[in-house]
N, C-alpha and C positions, 0 to 999 in steps of 0.2 A: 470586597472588590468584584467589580464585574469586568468580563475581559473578551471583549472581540476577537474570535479566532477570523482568519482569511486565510485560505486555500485556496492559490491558481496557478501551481507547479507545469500541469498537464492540460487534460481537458476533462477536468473539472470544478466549476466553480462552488467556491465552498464558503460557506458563512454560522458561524455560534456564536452565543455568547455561554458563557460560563461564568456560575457564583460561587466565589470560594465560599461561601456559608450553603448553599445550599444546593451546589453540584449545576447540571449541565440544565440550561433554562429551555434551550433549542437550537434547534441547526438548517439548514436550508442548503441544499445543493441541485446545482445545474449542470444535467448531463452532458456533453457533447457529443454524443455516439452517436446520433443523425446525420450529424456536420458532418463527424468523418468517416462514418462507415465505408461510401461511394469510394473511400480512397485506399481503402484497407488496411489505415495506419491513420494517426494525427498528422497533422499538417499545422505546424506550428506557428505557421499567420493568420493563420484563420480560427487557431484557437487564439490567439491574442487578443483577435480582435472581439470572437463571442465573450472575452469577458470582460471586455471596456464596455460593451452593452447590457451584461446580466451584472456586474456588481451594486450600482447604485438600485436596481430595482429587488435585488432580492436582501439587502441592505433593509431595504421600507418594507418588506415584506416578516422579516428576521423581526424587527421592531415589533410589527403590528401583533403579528404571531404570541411573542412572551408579553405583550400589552406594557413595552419601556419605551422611555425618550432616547435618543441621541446622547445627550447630555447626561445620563444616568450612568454610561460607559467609562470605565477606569483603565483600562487601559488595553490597545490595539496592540496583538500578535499577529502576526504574517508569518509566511512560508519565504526563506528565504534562498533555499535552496536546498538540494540537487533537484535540476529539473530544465524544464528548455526556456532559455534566456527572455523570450519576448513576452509568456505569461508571469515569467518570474517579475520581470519587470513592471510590467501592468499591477499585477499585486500590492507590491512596492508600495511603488508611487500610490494607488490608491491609500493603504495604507499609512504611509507617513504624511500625506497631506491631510486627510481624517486627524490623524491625533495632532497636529502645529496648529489645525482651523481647532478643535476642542480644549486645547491646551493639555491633553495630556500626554502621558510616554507610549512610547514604542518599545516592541523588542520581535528581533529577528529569530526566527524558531527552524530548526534542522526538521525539514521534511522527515526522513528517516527515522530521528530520534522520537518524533512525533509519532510515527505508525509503531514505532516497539512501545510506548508508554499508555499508546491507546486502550487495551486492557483495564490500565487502570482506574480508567475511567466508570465502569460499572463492577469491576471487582477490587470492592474498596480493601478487601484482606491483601492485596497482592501488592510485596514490595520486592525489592532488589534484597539478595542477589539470584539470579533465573538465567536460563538458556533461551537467549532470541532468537528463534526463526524468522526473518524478514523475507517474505519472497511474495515478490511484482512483477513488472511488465517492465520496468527497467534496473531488476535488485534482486540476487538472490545472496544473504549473506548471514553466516550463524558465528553468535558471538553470548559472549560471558558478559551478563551485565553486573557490578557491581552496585553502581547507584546511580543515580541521573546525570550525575558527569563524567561517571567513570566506566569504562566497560575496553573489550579485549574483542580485537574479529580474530574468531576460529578461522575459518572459513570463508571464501566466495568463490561466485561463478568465476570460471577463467571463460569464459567466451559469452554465449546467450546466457539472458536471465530463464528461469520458469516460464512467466508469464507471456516472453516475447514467443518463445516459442513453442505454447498452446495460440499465440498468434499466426504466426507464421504457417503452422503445419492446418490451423482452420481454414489459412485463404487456401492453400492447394487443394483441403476438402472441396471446398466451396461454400464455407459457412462462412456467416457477417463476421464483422470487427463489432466487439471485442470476441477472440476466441474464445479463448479460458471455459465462460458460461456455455457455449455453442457445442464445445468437447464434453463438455458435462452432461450436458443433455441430451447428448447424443449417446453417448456411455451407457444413461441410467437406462435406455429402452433395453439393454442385453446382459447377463451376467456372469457372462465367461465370452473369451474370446480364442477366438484361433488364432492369433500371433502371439509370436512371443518374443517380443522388442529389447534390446539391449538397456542394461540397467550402467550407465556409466558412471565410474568410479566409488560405484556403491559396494566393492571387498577392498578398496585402501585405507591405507589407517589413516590420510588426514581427513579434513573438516571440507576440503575445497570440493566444487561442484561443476560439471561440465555436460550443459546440454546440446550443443554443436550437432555432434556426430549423432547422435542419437534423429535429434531437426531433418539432416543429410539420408540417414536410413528411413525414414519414416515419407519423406517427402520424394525420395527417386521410387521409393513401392508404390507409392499414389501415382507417381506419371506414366507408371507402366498399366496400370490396372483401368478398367471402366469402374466409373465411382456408380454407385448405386446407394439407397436407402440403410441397406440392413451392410453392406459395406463399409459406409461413412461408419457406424456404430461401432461395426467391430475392431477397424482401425483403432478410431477411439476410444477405444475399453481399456485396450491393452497401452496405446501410448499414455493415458492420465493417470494408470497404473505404474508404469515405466517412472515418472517423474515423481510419483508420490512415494514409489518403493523408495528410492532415492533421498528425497527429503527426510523420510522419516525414519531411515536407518543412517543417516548422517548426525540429526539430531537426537537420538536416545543414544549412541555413540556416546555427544560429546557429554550427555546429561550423565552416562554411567562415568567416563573420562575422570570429571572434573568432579564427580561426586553434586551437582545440585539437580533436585529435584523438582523444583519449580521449571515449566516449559511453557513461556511465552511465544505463539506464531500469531506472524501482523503483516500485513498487506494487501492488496488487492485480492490474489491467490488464498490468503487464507477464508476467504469467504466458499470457497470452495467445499459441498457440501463432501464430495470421498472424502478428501483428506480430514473436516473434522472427524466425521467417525470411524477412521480409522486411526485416526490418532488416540482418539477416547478410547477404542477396542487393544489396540499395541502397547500402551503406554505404560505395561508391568511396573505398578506401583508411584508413576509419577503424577505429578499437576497440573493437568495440562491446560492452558488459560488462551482464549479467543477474543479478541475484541466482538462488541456485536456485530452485527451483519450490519447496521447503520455506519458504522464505524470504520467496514475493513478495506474500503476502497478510498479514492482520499476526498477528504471533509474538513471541513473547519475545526469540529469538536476536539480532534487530536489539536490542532495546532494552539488553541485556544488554552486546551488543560497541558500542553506542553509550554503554555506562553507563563500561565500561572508556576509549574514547578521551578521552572529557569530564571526570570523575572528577579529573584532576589538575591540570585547568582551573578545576574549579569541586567542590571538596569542602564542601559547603553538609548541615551532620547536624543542622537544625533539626526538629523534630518538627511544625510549623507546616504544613499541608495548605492547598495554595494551586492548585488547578487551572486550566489554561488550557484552554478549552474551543474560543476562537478561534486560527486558525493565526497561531504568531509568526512563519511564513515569508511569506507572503502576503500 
């Protein structure tokens, strides 16, 4: 079977095909970060709209690429949510009208569940049961997975995700959208810093995470200070340290907790180059599993190999567009 993924939750356009016999054929995605950098955030008409113009051509491009027909496609997975309503919908629609003109099925794929299963996709050893770290730009949540329909949230943000807020505290810097990368890079230029920023909720014993206050301190220090080069860095040392300290004593927590060894982290954030290595460096005796860097931002190829594992769980070929905008994990 081959299986079109589509990814258009946010601002990015995402397109694979995937062969159960022979793993992931190819993937295709269209940035938005030009669109919206100027604004310092997405702007969610304007992503709608760049992806009524980029899906049918990177569709023909997706084709040409693995050298298939149209017609060779077995079956269309889509993102069907948590995500902002107007690409959710574009998707969709693109989506279920592809597979009623092909004649073949549809299935609706949990954004989410998609970035935790992404891993598996190049780590063909890795099964349930593992500790999720999900953390993005709109998701910071750790949970017990047992198997692809079964899993338990430890854990989530009570306020900002991670990722909004390596956003947020970059525009104060003065660095583009997306932050996350911009904080990193600024990071890597120093290796020790003069601050030393609030690690929040990182001595309680639950799993939940709150990067609020931490956003609040970090961003009233910037309005009082003149920003400079070697400034901007040292800020940033200490804040992507501050969120990583965090993360990562949250989740070997729940992984000693609950006793499993296996540690899946997935999202946007885990592309982040601290956090892999020091999870690899911290991880006393665990597993600790990454989607590729192709993979950790969002793409079709999750949605695609999460369209295949789901598919014979729930083969649902209604033509009926029903988007979830809010996360069913959280």
């Amino acid at each position: 079977m081959i299986i079109l993924g589509i990814e258009s939750s946010c601002d990015e356009t995402g397109l694979a095909l995937y062969d159960t016999n022979y793993g992931m054929l190819g993937h295709v995605v269209n940035s938005q970060h030009t669109i919206h950098g100027k604004y310092g955030g997405v702007v969610p008409e304007l992503a709608s709209r760049d992806h009524v113009l980029k899906l049918v051509p990177l569709l023909d491009e997706l084709l040409n690429l693995v050298k298939l027909k149209l017609n060779d496609i077995n079956l269309v997975a889509f993102t069907n949510g948590p995500g902002l309503l107007g690409p959710l919908l574009t998707g969709a629609s693109f989506a279920k009208s592809l597979s009623w003109t092909l004649k073949i099925p549809s299935i609706e794929v949990d954004h989410l569940e998609a970035h935790i299963f992404s891993p598996m996709i190049s780590e063909k050893n890795l099964k349930p049961p593992f500790i999720s770290l999900l953390v993005s730009g709109g998701h910071t949540i750790l949970s017990s997975i047992t198997d692809k329909s079964n899993y338990k949230i430890l854990g989530k943000t009570l306020d900002d995700s991670a990722g909004e807020v390596f956003d947020k505290v970059a525009r104060h810097l003065g660095l583009p959208y997306p932050g996350g990368p911009e904080i990193s890079n600024a990071s890597s230029k120093i290796s020790s810093s003069s601050f030393k920023f609030p690690r929040p909720m990182i001595n309680t014993n639950c799993y939940d995470f709150s990067f609020s206050g931490l956003k609040t301190h970090v961003t009233q220090l910037i309005n009082k200070t003149t920003l400079t080069d070697e400034l901007i860095s040292d800020i940033s040392y200490d804040f992507e340290n501050a969120i990583l300290d965090v993360l990562i004593s949250k989740t070997l927590k729940a992984s000693n907790d609950l006793n499993i060894s296996d540690i899946v982290i997935s999202g946007g954030v885990s592309a982040n180059k601290r956090l892999r290595e020091r999870f690899e460096k911290e991880k006393n005796e665990k597993n600790i599993y990454f989607p590729d860097l192709a993979f950790s931002t969002d793409n079709g190829a999750m949605i695609a190999y999460m369209g295949w594992l789901k598919y014979y769980d729930n083969n649902n070929d209604s033509l009926e567009i029903n988007p979830k905008p809010t996360s069913s994990l959280a």
